[in-house]
C-alpha positions as CSV (number, residue, x, y, z in Angstrom):
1,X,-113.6,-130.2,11.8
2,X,-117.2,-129.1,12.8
3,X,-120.0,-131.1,10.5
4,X,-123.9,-130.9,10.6
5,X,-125.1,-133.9,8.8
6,X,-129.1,-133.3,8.0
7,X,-131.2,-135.6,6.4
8,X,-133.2,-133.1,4.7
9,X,-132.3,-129.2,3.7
10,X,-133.4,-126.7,1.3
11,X,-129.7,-126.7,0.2
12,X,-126.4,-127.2,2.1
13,X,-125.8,-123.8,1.1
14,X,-128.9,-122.0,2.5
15,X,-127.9,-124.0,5.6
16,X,-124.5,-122.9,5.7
17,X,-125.1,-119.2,5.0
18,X,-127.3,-119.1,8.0
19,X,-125.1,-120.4,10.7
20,X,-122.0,-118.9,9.4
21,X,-121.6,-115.7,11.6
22,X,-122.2,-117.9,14.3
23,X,-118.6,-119.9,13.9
24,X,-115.3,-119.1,13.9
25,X,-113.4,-122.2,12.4
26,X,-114.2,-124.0,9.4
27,X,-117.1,-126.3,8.7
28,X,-118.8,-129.0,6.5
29,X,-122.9,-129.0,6.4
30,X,-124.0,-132.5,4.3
31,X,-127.4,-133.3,3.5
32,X,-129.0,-137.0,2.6
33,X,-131.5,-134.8,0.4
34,X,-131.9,-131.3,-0.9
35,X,-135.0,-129.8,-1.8
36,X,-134.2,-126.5,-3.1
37,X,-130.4,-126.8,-4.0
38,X,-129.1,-123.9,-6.9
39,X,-126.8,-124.0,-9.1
40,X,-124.8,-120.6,-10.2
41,X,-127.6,-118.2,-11.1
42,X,-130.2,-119.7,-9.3
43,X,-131.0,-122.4,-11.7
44,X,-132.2,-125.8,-9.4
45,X,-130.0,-128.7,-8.8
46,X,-131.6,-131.9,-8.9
47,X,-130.3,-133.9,-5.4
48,X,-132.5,-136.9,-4.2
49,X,-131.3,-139.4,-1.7
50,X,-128.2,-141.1,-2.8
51,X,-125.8,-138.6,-3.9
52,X,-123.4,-136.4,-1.8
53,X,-124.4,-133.0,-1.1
54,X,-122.4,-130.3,1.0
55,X,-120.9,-127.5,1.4
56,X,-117.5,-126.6,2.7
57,X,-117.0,-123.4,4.4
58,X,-113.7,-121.8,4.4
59,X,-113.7,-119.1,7.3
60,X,-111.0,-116.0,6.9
61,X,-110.6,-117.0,3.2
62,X,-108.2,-114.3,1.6
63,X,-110.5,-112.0,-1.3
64,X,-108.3,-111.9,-3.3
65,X,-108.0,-115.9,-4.1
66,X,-111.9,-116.1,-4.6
67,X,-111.6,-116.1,-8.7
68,X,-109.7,-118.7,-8.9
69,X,-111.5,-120.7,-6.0
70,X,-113.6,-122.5,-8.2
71,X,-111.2,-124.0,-10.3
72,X,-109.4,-125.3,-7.7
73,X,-112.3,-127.2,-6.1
74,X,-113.0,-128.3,-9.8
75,X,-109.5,-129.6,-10.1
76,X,-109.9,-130.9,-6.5
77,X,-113.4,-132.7,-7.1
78,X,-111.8,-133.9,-11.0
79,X,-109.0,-136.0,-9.1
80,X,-111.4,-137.5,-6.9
81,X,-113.6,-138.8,-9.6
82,X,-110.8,-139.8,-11.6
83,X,-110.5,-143.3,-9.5
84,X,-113.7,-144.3,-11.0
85,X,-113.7,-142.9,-14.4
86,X,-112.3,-140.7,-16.9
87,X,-113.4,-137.4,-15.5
88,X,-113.1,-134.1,-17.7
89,X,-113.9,-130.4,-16.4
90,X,-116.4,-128.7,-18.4
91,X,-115.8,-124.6,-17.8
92,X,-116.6,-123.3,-15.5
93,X,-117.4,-125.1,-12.6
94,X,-119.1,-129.2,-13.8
95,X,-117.2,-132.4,-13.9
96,X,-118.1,-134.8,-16.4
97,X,-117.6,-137.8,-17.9
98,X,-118.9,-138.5,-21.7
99,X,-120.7,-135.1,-21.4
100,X,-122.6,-135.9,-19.0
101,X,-122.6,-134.0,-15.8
102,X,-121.6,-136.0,-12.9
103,X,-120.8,-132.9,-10.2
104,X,-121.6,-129.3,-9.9
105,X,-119.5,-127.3,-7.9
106,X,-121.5,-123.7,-6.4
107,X,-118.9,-120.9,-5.1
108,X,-120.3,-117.7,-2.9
109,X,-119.0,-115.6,-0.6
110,X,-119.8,-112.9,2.2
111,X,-118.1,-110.2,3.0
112,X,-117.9,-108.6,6.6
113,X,-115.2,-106.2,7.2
114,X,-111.9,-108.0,6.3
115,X,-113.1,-111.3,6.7
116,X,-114.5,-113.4,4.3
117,X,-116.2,-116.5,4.5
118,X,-116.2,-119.0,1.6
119,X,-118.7,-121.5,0.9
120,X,-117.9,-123.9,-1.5
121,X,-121.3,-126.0,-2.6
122,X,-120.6,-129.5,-3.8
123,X,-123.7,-131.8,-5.4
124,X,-121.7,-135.4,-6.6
125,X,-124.3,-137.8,-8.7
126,X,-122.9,-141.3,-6.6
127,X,-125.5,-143.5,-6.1
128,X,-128.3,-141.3,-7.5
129,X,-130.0,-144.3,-9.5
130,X,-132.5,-142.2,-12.4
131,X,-132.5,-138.8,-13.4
132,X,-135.5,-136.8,-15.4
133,X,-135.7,-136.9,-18.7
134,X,-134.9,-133.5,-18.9
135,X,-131.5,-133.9,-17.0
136,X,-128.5,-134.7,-18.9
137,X,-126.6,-136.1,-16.2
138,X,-125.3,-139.5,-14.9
139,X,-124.1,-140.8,-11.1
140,X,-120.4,-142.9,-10.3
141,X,-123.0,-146.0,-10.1
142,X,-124.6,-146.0,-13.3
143,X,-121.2,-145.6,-15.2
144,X,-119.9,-148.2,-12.9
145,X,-122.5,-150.8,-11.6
146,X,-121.4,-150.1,-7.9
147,X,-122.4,-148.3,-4.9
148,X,-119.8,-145.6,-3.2
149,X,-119.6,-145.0,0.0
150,X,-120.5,-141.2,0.5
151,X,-118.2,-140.3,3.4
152,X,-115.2,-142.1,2.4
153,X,-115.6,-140.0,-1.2
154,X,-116.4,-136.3,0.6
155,X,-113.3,-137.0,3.0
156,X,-110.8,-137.5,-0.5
157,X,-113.0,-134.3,-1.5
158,X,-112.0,-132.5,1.3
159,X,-108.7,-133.5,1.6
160,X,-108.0,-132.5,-2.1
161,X,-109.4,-129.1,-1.9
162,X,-107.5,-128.2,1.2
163,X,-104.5,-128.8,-1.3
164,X,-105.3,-127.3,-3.9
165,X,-106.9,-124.2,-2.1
166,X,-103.6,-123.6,-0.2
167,X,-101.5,-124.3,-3.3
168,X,-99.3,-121.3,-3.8
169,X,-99.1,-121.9,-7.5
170,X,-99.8,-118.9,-10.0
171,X,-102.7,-118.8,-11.3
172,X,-101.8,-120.1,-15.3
173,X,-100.5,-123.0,-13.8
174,X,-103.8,-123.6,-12.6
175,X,-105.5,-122.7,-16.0
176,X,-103.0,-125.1,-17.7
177,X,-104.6,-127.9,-15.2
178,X,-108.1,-127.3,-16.0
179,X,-107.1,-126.9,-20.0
180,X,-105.5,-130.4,-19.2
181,X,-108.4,-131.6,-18.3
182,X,-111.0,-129.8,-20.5
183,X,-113.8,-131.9,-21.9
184,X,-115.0,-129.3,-24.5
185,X,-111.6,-128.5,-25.5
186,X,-111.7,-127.8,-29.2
187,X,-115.6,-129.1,-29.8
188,X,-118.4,-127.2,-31.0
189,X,-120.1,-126.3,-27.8
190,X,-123.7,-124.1,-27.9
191,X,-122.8,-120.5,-25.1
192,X,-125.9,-119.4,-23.2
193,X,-125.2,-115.9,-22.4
194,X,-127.0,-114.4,-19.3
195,X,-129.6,-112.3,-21.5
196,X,-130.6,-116.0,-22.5
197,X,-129.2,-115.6,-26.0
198,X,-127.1,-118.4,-27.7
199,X,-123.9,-118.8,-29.7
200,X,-122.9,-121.8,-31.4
201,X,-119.0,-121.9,-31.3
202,X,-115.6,-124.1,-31.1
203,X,-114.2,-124.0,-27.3
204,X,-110.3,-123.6,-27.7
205,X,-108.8,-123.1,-24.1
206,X,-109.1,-121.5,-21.0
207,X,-106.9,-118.4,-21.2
208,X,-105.0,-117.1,-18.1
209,X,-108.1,-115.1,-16.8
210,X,-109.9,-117.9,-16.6
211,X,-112.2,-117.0,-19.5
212,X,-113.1,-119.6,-22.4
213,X,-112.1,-118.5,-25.5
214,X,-113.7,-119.8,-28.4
215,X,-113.3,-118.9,-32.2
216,X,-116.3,-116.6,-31.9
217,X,-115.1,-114.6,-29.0
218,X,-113.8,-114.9,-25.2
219,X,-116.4,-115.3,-22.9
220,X,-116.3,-114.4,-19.1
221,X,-117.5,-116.8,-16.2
222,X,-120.0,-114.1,-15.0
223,X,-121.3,-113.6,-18.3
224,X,-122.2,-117.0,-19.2
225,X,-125.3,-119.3,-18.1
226,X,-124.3,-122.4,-19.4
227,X,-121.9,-124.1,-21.8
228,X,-123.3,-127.5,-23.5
229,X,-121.6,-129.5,-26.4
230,X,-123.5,-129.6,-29.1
């Protein structure tokens, strides 16, 4: 497969999005550092030197699969981590372990005619040593004490997304999954609604939609900013 491997970007995704149209096969764009990397709504991803940052472009991807796209590369991202901890999904798109975010997984796509191309963004906390104080967040070597070796973790990324994105399973299979893995799963979590407003509620499940439902409501992935346990 076709990688750029840049020391410094704005974001992997930026980076991606450019050269796209330019490409016909699939294609991986990692970054030592990021200096403007997003998160869903724009919100900014803290990547310094250390951790692993790319995205993964899927060229041709079929439309129709996009929804459930990011649950998959949770799931995929999930097993990867689980060889170092005990690593829980938090809806709709982290992975963390004791709350405390450890990935972030970005999807987007364009559209041009009947093709589309998928870019999956990935931002993995490995040997990212401090974090703000305004970050609630951790890295695989602060929960463990040891360094990881970046490109032996983004090729078991890789490799487990490429499963789970051609997995023919429906898609309540794949809710049941992520509901196995749910780290808010029946706690009192505080929903930040994209007008900025908050609810304090009890997460229950996933449903087969792939909206949280919660005992004040269901809530849908576009409509949310952020979910935090309280």
């Amino acid at each position: 497969m076709l990688k750029f491997k840049l020391s410094k970007v704005t974001s992997t995704q930026d980076f991606a999005e450019a050269i796209s149209s330019m490409l016909y096969e699939d294609f991986l764009v990692i970054a030592e550092e990021q200096t403007k990397a997003r998160g869903r709504y724009k919100r900014a991803w803290y990547s310094p030197k250390g951790g692993l940052w790319f995205t993964y472009v899927k060229k041709n991807f079929n439309a129709e699969e996009i929804p459930v796209a990011t649950l998959k590369a949770s799931l995929a991202v999930r097993e990867s981590l689980s060889s170092f901890f005990d690593a829980k999904i938090r809806w709709p798109n982290d992975v963390v372990v004791n709350d405390k975010k450890v990935s972030g997984i970005l999807i987007e796509a364009i559209y041009a005619g009947d093709a589309t191309d998928l870019f999956i963004g990935v931002g993995i906390n490995t040997n990212v040593k401090e974090f703000p104080p305004d970050i609630k967040a951790t890295s695989i070597l602060l929960e463990t004490g040891k360094e990881v070796n970046n490109d032996e973790l983004l090729n078991n990324v890789i490799s487990k997304m490429d499963y789970y994105l051609t997995l023919k399973e429906d898609f309540e299979e794949i809710v049941g999954k992520i509901n196995n893995y749910l780290s808010i799963k029946d706690k009192k979590v505080v929903i930040t609604r994209k007008d900025e407003t908050k609810v304090e509620c009890t997460a229950l499940f996933v449903d087969k939609f792939g909206r949280l439902v919660t005992d004040c409501g269901i809530f849908e992935v576009e409509d949310v900013l952020r979910v935090e346990s309280k």
